[in-house]
Each structure stands twice: as C-alpha cells, then as structure tokens.
N, C-alpha and C positions, 0 to 999 in steps of 0.2 A: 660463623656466628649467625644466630637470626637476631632481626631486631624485629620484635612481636609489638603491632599496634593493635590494641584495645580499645573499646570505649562504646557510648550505645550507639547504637542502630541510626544511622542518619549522621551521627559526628563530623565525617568525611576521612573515615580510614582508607577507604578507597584509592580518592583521589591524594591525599597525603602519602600513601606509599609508594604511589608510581613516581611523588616529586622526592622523594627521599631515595630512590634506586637510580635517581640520576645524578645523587650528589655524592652517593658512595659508589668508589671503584670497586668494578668485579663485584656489582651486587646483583641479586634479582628480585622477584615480586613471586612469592607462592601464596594463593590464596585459600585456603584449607578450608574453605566453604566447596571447591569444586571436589574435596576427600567425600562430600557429605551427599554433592552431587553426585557423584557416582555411586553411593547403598544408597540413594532416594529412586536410579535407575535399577536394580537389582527385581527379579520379577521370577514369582511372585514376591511385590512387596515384603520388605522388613515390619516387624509391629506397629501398628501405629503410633502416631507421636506428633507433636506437632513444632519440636525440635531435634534435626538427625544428631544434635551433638549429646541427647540424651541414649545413641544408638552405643551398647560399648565399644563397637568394634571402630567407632570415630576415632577417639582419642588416641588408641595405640600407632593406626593409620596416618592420623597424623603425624607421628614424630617420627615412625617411619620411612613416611612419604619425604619428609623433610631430612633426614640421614640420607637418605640416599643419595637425593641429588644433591647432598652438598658431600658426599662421597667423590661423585661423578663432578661436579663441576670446581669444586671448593668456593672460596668467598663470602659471602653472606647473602642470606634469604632476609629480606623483605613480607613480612607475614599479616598482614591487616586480617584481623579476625576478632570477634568480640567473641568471647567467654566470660559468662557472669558467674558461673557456680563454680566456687572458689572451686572444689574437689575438683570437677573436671580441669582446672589451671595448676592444680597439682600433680595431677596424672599426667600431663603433657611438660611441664616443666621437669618435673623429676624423671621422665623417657629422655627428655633431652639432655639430660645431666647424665642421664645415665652411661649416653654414649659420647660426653666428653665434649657438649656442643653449649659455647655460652649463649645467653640468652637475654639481651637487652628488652626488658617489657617496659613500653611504653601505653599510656591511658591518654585521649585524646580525651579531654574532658571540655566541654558547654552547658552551659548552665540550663536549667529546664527551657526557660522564654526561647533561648535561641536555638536549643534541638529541637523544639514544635515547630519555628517557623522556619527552619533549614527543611524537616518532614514535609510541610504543608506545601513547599517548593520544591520538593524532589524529582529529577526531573527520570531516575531510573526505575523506579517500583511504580510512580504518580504519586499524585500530591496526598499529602497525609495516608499513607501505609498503614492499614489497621498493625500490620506484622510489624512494625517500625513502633508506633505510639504503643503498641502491648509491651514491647520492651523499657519504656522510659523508669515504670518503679524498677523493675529486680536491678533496671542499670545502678539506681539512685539508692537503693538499700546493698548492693555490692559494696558500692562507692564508701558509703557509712560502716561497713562491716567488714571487707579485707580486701580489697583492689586496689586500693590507692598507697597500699603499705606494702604493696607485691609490687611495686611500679614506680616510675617516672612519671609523675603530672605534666601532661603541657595543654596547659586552658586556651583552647580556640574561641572562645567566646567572642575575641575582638579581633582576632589576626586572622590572614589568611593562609591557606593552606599550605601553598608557598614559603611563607614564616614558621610556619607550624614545623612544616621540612627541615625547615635550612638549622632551628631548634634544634630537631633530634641526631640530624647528619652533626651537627658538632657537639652535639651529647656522647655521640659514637667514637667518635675521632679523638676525644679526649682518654 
C-alpha cells in the first residue's frame, strides 16, 4: 500500500510522514521529489522548466520507482509529495492501480494565514521560499477544483504534526 501525502508547499508533509512511518508497521518514507532529483542531475540538462514533475518521464518513474521497492520489500510506502495538476495525480494513480498497489491519498490542508507563516519560518529552504509562496494559488485553486475529492482532508491548521500522523496512521488501520 502507499499512503500518498499531498498538500502545498510548506504544509509539513515532510515532517508528518516520517511521524506516520513510525506508527505503521513495516512502513517506509519514499519521497519522489528525489525521482525528480535524479533527471534535474541528468547532463546535458532536460528542457527547461521550472517544475521537474512537468518532465514526462517523472510520473511513469515515479510509480515505478515505487513497484519496485515495494516488490523488494513489501509493506507500505510513505510518499509526502505534492502534486497539484490533477492529470499528473491521474497518471500516477492509475500506474499504481495499474499494477495492483492501493493507494491511500491523503491532503494536508492549512488555511492560507498559517501556510505563509509556517513559509516565513521555514527553517529548510529559509524563511518565506519565493518556490514555496509561488505555489500557494495553483494549491488553493487545486483545492477548489479536484484535490480534495481525490483525498482525505486532515486540516493541520491547529494540530500538530504529531496529530496530524497519528490521524492518518488510524485512517490506515481502519
């Protein structure tokens, strides 16, 4: 099984996944930003872009990547990754369906005030992320338009991540 966390940029999918891979057994944490990292190393350069998940070869890669080792290990992946364009969430959902892998999506959702001031205290990119605050619309018109009907809501706006976790780990469980 994966259990895929969504949501924008600064959320704390991150840190929320690592606390949900220790509340499910025999899980792990794949984060499919390093799929994007490895064709961002590719040289000479792929087209330019100034997101690799517009690159096609991301999305198949991803589900890929994610068959495999849950081939090689079984269990469940732990997957923190935000994808806002619905189609790319349907390329990757339906790879994963394809080969028979369910797929719990969960959407970490905070209301605009507290994703800017989560940004403005970020202590891994620095404080307010121009790449972080460009994402807050397409999050918030995703939101409005097909994300939140593709998913599981759990609003971090007042709990902590910790909560957030222990949420989704008996979201799973159930």
């Amino acid at each position: 099984m994966i259990v895929w966390l969504n949501g924008a940029h600064g959320v704390g999918k991150t840190t929320t996944g690592v606390l949900v891979q220790r509340l499910i057994p025999d899980s792990r944490v794949l984060d499919a930003e390093k799929v994007g990292e490895t064709l961002m190393d590719i040289t000479p350069g792929l087209p330019a872009t100034d997101n690799f998940q517009h690159w096609p070869p991301w999305r198949p890669l991803v589900v890929e990547t994610a068959r495999r080792v849950l081939d090689y290990t079984g269990g469940t992946l732990v997957m923190p990754m935000t994808v806002l364009v619905e189609q790319y969430w349907r390329e990757i959902s339906s790879g994963l369906a394809e080969h028979d892998i369910p797929v719990r999506h969960f959407v970490l959702h905070a209301d605009q005030d507290t994703l800017r001031a989560r940004i403005a205290d970020d202590t891994v990119l620095g404080p307010n992320s121009p790449f972080r605050l460009r994402y807050l619309e397409p999050y918030a018109e995703a939101a409005r338009t097909w994300l939140y009907a593709q998913a599981e809501v759990v609003d971090t706006t007042h709990i902590t991540p910790a909560r957030a976790a222990q949420q989704i780990a008996e979201a799973v469980k159930r």
